[in-house]
N, C-alpha and C positions, 0 to 999 in steps of 0.2 A: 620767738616773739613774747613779751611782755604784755601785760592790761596793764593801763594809765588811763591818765583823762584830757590828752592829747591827741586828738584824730588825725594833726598831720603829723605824727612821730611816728619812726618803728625802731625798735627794739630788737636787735639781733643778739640772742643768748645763744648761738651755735658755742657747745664746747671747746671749741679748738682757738676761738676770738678770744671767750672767757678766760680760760687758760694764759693766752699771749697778753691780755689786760693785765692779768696780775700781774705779771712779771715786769710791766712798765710800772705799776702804780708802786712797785716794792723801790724805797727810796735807796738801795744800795746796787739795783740793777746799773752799769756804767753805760758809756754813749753808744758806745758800739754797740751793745745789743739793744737799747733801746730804740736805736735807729733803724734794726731790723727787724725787732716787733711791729712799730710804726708803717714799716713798708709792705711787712706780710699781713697784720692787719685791713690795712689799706687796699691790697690787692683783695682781701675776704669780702671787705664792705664792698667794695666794686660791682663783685659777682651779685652780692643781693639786691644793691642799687638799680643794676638792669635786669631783674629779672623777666621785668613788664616788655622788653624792648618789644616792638613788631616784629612778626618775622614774616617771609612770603617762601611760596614754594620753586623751586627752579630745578632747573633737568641737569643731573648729572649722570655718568657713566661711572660703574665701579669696575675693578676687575668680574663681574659676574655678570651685569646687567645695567641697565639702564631707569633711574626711577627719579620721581620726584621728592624734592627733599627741603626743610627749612633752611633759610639764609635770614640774617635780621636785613630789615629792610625801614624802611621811613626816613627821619633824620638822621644825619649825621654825628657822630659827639665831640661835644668840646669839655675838656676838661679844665674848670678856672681853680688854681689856688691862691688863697689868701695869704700873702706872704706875712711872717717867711717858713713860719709851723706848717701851712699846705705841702709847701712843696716835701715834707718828709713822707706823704704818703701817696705824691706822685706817681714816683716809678714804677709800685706794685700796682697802682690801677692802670698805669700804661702796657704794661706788661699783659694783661686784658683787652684792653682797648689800644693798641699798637696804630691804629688809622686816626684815631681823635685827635683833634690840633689840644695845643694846650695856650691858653691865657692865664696872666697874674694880676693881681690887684696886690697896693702895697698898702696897707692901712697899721697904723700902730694906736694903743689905747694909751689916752691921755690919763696920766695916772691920779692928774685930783679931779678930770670929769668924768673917768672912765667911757669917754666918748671917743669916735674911731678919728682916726687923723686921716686921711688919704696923702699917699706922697707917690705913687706909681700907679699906671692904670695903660695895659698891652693885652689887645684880644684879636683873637682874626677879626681879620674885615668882615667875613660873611658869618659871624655870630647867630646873628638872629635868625637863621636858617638851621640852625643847629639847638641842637637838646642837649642842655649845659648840666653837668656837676661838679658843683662847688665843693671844695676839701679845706675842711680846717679841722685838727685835731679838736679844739674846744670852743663849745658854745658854751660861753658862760653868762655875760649877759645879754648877749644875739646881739647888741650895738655895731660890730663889727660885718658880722653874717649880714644882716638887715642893712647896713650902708653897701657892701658889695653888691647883696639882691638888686638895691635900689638902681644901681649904677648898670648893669645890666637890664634888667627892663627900658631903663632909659636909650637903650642901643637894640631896641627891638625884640628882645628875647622872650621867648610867651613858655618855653620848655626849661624848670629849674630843678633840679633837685640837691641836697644840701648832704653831705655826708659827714661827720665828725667819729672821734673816739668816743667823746664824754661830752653830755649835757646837762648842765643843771637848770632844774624846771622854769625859773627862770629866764634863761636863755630861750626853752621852749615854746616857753608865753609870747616872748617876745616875737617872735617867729609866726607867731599863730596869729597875732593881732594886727600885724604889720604885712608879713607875704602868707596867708590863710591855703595860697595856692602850690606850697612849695613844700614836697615831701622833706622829713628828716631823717636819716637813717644813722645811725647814732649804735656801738658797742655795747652802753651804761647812760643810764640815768640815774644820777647821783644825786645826793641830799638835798644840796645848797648851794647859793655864795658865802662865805665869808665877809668880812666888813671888807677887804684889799679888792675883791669882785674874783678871788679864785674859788673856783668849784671844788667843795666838800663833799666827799674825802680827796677825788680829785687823785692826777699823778704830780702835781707843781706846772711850774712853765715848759707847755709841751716843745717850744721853741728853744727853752735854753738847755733840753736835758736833748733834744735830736743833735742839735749845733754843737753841744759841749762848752757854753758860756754860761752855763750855772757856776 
């Protein structure tokens, strides 16, 4: 963990994420391993994202004995990606979470409002029953995060937490002012935007270097 001046942000500096960021942010890293950084990353964030989950105790039997023991328990999880960069770190959180339904949101950013487009929108039925984590590699200016959020509250969901690669403060802000309720958990908090709205220093379009349409 990191100090900022973001109370809903955290900061995961585990060396093993740091390490696998570089190697995405190195702009001669090719698709295929970027896309497996992204996954194993994703699976790491996972792990930290839940670390709150509830758990309760229940009776099992070992080979030795019989004892009580923790299971999570409470909500259920749904994992939402924002297409189409979400889904590159998909797999490794499902790889964790193997019981979590998954839903997408399609939103793309309008490149002279920088404002989000919505063109796709598929969740479970019983969302709002469930404790939802949203994946998009970049929050850069949260326009996109924040219309997602939006769209889910709107379908009853009161449990959100928000996971990315990279955030720039920015983004942050955004986030903070808009859904105050909704953790970040984020690899890097980087400098800036740029005037185009990409986060500095940033790794490029997380979406075109996972896909390989850079």
């Amino acid at each position: 963990m990191m100090k900022h001046e973001f109370p809903n942000l955290r900061v995961i500096l585990h060396p093993l994420i740091q390490h696998k960021l570089t190697q995405m942010r190195d702009e001669t890293t090719n698709t295929e391993r970027f896309r497996r950084f992204v996954r194993e990353v994703g699976q790491m964030l996972a792990y930290e994202v839940t670390r709150d989950l509830p758990t309760e105790l229940v009776e099992v039997r070992t080979p030795i004995a019989t004892f009580r023991s923790p299971m999570i328990a409470g909500k259920q999880q749904c994992l939402v990606s924002i297409l189409r960069a979400g889904n590159g770190m998909l797999d490794g959180m499902l790889e964790l979470l193997p019981a979590a339904k998954v839903g997408h949101i399609g939103l793309y950013r309008d490149p002279s409002t920088l404002e989000p487009v919505e063109y796709y929108f598929k969740v479970p039925s019983d969302i709002a029953e469930r404790m939802v984590i949203v994946c998009d590699p970049m929050l850069a200016t949260g326009n996109s995060a924040v219309a997602a959020i939006n769209r889910l509250k709107d379908h009853g969901v009161t449990s959100i937490k928000l996971v990315c690669l990279l955030a720039a403060p920015e983004g942050v802000r955004a986030m903070l002012e808009r859904h105050p309720d909704v953790t970040v958990t984020v690899a890097a908090l980087d400098e800036k935007l740029n005037d185009h709205g990409y986060i500095v220093p940033g790794l490029g379009d997380a979406g075109d270097r996972i896909f390989g349409t850079r």
